[in-house]
C-alpha positions as CSV (number, residue, x, y, z in Angstrom):
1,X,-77.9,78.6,-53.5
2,X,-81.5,79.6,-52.2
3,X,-82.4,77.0,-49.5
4,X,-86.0,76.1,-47.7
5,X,-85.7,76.9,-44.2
6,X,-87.8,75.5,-41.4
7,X,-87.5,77.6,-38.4
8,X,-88.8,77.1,-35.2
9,X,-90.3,79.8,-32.7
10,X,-91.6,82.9,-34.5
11,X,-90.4,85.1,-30.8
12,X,-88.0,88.5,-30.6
13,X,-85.3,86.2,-32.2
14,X,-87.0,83.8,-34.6
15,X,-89.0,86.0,-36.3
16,X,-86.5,88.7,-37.6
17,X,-84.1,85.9,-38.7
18,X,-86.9,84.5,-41.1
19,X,-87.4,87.8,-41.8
20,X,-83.5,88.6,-42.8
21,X,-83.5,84.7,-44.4
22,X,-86.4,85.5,-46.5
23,X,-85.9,89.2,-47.8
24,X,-82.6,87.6,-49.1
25,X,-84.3,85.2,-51.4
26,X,-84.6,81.6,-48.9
27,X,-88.1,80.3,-48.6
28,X,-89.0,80.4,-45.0
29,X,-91.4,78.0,-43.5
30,X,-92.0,79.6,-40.1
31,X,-93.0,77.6,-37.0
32,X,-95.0,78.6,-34.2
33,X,-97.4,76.9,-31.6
34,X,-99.6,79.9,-31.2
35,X,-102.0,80.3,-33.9
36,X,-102.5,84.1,-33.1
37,X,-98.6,84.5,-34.1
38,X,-99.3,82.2,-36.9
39,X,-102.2,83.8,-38.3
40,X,-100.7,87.5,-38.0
41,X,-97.5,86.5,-39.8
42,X,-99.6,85.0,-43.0
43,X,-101.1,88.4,-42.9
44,X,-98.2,90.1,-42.9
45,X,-98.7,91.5,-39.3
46,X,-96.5,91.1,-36.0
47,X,-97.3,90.3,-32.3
48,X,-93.8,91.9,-31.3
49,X,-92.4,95.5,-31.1
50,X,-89.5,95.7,-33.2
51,X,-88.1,99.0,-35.4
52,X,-88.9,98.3,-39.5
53,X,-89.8,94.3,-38.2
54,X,-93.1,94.9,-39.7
55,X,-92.1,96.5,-43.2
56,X,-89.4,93.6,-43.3
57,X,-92.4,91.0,-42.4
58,X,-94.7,92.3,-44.9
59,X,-92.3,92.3,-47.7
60,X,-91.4,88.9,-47.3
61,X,-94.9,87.7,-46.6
62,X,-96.2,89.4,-50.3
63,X,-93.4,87.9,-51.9
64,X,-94.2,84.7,-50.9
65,X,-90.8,83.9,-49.5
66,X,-92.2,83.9,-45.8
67,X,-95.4,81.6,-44.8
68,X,-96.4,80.2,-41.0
69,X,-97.6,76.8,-40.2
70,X,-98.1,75.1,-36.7
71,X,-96.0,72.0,-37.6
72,X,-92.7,71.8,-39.6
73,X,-92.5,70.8,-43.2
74,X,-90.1,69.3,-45.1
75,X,-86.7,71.6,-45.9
76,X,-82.9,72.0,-45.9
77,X,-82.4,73.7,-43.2
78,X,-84.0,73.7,-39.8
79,X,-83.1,76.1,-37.4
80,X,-84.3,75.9,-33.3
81,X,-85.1,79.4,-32.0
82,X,-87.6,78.4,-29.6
83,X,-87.7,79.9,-25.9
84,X,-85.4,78.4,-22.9
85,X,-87.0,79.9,-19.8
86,X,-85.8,79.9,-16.4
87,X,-87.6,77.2,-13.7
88,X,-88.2,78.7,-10.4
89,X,-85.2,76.6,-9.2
90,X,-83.2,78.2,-11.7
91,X,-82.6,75.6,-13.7
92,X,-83.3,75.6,-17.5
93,X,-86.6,74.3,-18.9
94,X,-85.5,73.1,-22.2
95,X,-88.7,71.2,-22.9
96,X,-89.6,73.6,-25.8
97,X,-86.2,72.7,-27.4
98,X,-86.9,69.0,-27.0
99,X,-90.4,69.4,-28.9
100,X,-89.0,71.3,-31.2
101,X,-85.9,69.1,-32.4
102,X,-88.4,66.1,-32.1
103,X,-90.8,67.6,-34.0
104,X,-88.5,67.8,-36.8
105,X,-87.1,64.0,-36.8
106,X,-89.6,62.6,-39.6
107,X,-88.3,65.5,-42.3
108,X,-85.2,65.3,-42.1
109,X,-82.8,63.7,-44.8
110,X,-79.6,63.1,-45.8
111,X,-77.9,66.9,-46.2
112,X,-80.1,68.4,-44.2
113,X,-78.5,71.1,-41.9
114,X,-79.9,71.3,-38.0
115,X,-79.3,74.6,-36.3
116,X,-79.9,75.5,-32.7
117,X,-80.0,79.3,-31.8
118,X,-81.9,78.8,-28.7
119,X,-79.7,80.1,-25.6
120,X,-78.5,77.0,-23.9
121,X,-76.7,75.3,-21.5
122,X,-73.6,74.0,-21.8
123,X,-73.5,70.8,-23.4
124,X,-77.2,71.3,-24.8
125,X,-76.0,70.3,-28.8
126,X,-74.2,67.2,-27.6
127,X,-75.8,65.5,-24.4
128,X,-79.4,66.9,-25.9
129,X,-79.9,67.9,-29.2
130,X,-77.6,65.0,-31.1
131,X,-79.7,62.4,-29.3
132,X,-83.1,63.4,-30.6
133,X,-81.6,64.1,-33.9
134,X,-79.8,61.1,-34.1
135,X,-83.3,58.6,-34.1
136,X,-83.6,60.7,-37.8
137,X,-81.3,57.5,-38.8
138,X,-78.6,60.0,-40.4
139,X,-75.5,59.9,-39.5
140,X,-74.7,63.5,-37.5
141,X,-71.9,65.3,-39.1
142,X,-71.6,63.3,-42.3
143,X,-75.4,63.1,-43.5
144,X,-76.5,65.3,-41.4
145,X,-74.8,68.9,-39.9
146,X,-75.5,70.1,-36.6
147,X,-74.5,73.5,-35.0
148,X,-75.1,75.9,-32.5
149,X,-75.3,79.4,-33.6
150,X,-76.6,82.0,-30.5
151,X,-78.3,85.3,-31.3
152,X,-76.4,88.1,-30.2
153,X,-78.5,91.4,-31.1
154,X,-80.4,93.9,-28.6
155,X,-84.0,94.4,-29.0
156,X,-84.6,97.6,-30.1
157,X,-81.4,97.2,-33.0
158,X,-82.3,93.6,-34.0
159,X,-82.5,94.2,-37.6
160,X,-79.3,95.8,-37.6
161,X,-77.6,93.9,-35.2
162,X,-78.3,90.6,-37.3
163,X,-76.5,91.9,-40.2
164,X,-73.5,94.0,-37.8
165,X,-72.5,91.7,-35.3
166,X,-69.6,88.8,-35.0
167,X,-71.2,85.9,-35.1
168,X,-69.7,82.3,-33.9
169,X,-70.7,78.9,-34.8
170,X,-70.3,75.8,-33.0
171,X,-70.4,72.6,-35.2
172,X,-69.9,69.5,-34.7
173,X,-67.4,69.1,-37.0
174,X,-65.5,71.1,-39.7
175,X,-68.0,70.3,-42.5
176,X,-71.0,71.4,-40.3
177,X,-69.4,74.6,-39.3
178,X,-68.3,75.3,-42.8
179,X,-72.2,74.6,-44.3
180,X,-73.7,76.6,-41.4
181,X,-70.9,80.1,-42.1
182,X,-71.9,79.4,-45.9
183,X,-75.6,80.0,-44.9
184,X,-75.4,82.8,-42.5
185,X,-73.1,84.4,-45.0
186,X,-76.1,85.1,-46.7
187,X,-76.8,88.5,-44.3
188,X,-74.4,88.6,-41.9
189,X,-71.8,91.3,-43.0
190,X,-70.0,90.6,-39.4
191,X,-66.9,88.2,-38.7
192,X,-68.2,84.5,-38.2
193,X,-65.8,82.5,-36.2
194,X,-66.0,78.8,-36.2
195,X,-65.8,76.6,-33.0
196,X,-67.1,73.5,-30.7
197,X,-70.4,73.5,-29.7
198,X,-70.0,73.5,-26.1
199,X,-67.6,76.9,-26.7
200,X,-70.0,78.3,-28.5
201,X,-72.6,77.4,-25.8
202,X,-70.5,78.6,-23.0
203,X,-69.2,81.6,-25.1
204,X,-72.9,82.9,-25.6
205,X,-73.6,82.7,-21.7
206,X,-70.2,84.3,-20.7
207,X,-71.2,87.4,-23.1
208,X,-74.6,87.9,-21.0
209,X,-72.5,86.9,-17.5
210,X,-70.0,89.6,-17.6
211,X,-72.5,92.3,-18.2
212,X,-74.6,90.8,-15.1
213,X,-71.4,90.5,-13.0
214,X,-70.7,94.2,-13.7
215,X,-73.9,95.6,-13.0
216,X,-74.1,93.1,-9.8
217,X,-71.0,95.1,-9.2
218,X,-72.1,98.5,-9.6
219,X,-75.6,97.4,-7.3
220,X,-73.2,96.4,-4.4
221,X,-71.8,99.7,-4.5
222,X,-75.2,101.7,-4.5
223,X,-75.9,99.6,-1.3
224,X,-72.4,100.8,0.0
225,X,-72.6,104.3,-1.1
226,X,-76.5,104.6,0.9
227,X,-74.8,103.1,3.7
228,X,-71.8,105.3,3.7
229,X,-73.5,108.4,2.6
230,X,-72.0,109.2,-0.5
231,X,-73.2,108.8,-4.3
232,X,-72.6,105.7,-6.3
233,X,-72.9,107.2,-9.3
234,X,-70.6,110.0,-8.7
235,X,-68.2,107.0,-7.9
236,X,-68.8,105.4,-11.3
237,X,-68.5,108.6,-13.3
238,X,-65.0,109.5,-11.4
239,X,-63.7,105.7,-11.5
240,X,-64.5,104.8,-14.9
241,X,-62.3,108.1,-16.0
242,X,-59.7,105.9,-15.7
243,X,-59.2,104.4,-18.9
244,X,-59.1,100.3,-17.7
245,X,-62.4,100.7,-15.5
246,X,-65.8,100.7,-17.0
247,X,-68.3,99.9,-14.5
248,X,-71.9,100.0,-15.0
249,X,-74.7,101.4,-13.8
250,X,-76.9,100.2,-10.6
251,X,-80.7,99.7,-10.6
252,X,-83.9,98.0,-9.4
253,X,-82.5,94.9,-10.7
254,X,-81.5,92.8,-14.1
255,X,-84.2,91.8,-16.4
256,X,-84.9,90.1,-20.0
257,X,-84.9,86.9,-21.4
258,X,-80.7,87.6,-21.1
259,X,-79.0,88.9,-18.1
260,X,-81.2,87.6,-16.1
261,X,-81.4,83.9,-16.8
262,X,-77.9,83.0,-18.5
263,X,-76.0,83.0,-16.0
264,X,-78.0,80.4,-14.4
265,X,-77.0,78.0,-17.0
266,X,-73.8,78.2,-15.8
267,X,-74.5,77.9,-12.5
268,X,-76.9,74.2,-12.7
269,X,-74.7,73.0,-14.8
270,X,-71.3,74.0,-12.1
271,X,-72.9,74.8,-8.8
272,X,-69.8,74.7,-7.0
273,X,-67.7,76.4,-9.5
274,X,-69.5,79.2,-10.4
275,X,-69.2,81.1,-7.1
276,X,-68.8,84.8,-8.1
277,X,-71.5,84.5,-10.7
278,X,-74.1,82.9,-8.6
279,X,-73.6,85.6,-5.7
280,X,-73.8,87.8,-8.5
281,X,-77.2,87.2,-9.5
282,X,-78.1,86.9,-5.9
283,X,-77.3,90.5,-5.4
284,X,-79.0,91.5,-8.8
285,X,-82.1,89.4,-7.5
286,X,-82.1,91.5,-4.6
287,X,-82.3,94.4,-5.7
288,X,-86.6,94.6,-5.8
289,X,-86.8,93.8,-2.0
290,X,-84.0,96.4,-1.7
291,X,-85.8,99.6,-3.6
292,X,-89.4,98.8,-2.0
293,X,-87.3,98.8,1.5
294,X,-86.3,102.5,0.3
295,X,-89.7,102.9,-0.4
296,X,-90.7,102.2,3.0
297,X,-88.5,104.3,4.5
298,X,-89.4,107.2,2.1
299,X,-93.2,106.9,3.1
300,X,-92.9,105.3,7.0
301,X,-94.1,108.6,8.4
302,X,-97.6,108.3,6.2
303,X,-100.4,107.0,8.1
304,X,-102.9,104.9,6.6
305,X,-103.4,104.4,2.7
306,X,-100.7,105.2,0.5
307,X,-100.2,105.5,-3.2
308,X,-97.1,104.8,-5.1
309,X,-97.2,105.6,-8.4
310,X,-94.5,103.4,-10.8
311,X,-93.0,104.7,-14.2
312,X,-92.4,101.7,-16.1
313,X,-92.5,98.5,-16.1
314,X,-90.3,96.9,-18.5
315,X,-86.9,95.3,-18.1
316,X,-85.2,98.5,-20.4
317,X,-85.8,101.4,-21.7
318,X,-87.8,102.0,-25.0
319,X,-89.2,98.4,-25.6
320,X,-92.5,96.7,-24.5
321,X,-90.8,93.5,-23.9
322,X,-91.3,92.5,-20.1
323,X,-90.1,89.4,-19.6
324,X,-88.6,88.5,-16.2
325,X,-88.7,92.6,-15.4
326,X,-87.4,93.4,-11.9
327,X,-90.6,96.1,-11.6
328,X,-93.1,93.9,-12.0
329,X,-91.4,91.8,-9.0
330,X,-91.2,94.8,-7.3
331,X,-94.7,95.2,-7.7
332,X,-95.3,91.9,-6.4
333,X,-94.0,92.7,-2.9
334,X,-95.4,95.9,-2.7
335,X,-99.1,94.7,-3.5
336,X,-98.6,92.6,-0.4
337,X,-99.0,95.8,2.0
338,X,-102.7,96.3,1.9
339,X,-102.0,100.3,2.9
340,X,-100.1,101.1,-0.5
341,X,-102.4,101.6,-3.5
342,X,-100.1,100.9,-6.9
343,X,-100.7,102.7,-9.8
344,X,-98.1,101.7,-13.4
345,X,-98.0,104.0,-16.1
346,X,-95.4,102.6,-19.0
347,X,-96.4,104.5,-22.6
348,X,-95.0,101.2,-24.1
349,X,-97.3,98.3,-22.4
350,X,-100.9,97.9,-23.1
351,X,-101.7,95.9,-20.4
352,X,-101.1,94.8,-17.5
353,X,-102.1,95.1,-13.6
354,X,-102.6,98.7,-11.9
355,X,-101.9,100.2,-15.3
356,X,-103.0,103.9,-16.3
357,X,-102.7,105.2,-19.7
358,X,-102.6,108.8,-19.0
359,X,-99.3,110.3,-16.9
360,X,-100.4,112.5,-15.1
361,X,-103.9,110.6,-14.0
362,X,-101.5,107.9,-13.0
363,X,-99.3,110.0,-10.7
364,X,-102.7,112.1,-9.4
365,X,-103.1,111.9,-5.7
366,X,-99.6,109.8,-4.9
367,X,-97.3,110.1,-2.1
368,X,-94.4,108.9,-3.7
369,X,-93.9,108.9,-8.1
370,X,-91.0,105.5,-8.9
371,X,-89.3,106.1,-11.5
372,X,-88.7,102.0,-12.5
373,X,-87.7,102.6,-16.3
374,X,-86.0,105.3,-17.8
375,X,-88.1,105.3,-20.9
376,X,-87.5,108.5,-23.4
377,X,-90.6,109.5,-22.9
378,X,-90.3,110.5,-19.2
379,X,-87.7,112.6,-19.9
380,X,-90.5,115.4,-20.8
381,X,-92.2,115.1,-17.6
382,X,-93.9,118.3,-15.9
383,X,-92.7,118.5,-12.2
384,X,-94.2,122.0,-11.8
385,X,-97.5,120.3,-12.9
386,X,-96.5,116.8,-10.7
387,X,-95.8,119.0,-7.3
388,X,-99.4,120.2,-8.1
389,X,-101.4,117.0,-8.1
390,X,-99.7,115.0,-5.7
391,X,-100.2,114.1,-2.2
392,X,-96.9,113.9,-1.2
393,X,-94.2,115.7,-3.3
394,X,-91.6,112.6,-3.1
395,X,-89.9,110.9,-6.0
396,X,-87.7,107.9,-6.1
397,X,-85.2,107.7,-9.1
398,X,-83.6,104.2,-9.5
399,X,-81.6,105.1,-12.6
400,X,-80.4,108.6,-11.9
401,X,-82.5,109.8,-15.1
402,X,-83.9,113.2,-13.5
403,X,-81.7,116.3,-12.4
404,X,-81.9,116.2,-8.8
405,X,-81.8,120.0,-8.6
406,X,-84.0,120.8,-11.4
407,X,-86.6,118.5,-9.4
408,X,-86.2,120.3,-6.4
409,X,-86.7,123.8,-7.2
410,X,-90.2,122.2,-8.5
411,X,-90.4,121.9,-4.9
412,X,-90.5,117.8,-4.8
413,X,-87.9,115.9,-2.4
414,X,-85.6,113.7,-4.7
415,X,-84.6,110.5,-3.7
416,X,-82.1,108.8,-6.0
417,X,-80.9,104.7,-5.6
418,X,-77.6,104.8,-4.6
419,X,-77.7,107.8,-2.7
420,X,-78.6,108.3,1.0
């Protein structure tokens, strides 16, 4: 059966699932507190970068299936898919989950189903969510089904990845797990495996843990490898030969609205437990001070003003998404030296601070070209035409992206991260 569903936060997440919902024949009421995203998406138009998101957004906008408002409505199904950010004491701010789920109290009735999607911590459905709902007067699992259902898609393959991927469901009961597979079966061509909410909480934090662990892994090693003179990523290559070893790759840090906030859901809600993954995204989190320190050693025999010039700024490659990128924290603590001028060039962002459209006017005049992103695009750069219009003929390569000899017979010292 076709079902009205309310969904709340029209972000990287929200958006494509009303999307998917509505280009399979539901009637999507999207929610959104900004009226710019609401007015695009009656229009037929999106804020976000996404691959065929705006043919899917237009399709279900014309056929009426997809419409934005600023406030819930009435429905079957409301679905949470609002952002969780991290506080700067690394705790969770849930407060646009609590809006949300109050928002929807007066419209709900008896059948209604409640998802949350929202990345959460442990515990969120049942010492959070249930409470709100529960001053609805309904009775939760019999009159009214609650579950927790986490995205698990990368940006860039969203559209694909909602159809592809596993996808588990934490209800809180048999009947709400059973009503929430029925409606996700509506698109999702992937296994769905049924569960608590509190496992499926945990289960969706462990996913984004063990990749962050890894890389915090592979970024102690670069460290190691500068100190003992050898190269990390020759390490990685040889050691992940073996067929039980698959360590990842280092870099200027962990970014996105993922890896680099999960884990600390974990962490508030288990401080003394959750030893390895805290020091884990300690060393991750370190790793902007610990490029601009090789930055400083690169440029320390420079007198006066120095420019660095940065090739991108977002948290991966390919997207314009920049939430909590490690560049742009790098460029925090270099912008605090009042001899280096900083100059961004990212063929994906539109704007944002020291930010140059064109290359090669970006990298004209600078002592040392930091490669931050390792965007497609750069993979066409000129380093005959580079050695030419710089300064200084140094580049820094945090994600070993370049050929190190093909950059040299240009005639420009390579630097790479992990790599003294």
């Amino acid at each position: 059966m076709k079902k009205t569903i309310c969904i709340s936060g029209l972000g990287y997440i929200g958006l494509p699932t009303a999307a998917m919902f509505a280009t399979h024949g539901h009637k999507i009421i999207g929610v959104d507190t900004n009226t710019t995203v609401v007015s695009a998406l009656n229009q037929g138009k999106i804020t976000i970068e996404e691959p065929y998101l705006d043919i899917m957004v237009q399709a279900a906008v014309t056929s009426g299936n997809l419409k934005a408002k600023t406030s819930p409505a009435e429905a079957d199904v409301f679905i949470i898919a609002v952002p969780t950010p991290i506080e700067k004491n690394k705790t969770a701010d849930m407060s646009c989950v609590i809006s949300a789920a109050e928002a929807i109290v007066p419209y709900l009735k008896k059948g209604n189903v409640v998802i949350l999607e929202s990345t959460s911590p442990p515990g969120t459905v049942e010492e959070l969510l249930i409470p709100i709902l529960e001053k609805s007067g309904l009775k939760i699992g019999e009159e009214l089904y609650v579950a927790y259902s986490p995205e698990r898609v990368l940006p860039g393959k969203i559209l694909t990845e909602l159809v592809e991927n596993n996808r588990i469901i934490g209800g809180v009961n048999e009947k709400s797990c059973k009503v929430v597979r029925e409606l996700y079966r509506t698109f999702v061509r992937g296994e769905i495996y049924l569960t608590t909410p509190t496992t499926a909480e945990m289960t969706k934090l462990m996913e984004n843990t063990f990749r962050d662990v890894n890389i915090a892994l592979a970024n102690e090693l670069a460290k190691l490898s500068e100190s003992m003179g050898i190269n990390a990523w020759d390490v990685i290559e040889f050691a992940n030969k073996h067929p039980r070893v698959n360590i990842h790759q280092p870099g200027p840090g962990v970014g996105g609205h993922c890896l680099a906030v999960d884990p600390w859901f974990i962490v508030e809600k288990q401080p003394d437990l959750a030893n390895i993954i805290k020091l884990s995204r300690n060393t991750n989190d370190s790793m902007p001070n610990h490029v601009v320190k090789r930055i400083n050693e690169i440029l320390k025999d420079i007198k006066g003003k120095k420019k660095v010039t940065i090739l991108g700024i977002t948290y991966k490659p390919n997207i314009d998404d920049m939430r909590e990128s490690p560049i742009l924290e790098m460029i925090d603590i270099l912008e605090k030296d009042e001899d280096v001028e900083i100059t961004v060039h990212d063929p994906f962002v539109h704007n944002c601070k020291y930010l140059e459209k064109d290359l090669y006017k970006s990298i004209r005049d600078s002592h040392l070209v930091v490669l931050g992103v390792n965007h497609d695009a750069f993979i066409k750069v000129d380093f005959s035409k580079i050695k030419d219009i710089m300064k200084e003929r140094n580049i820094l390569d945090t994600k070993d992206f370049w050929n190190e000899k093909e950059v040299e017979k240009e005639g420009l010292n390579y630097y790479l991260l992990g790599k003294k």
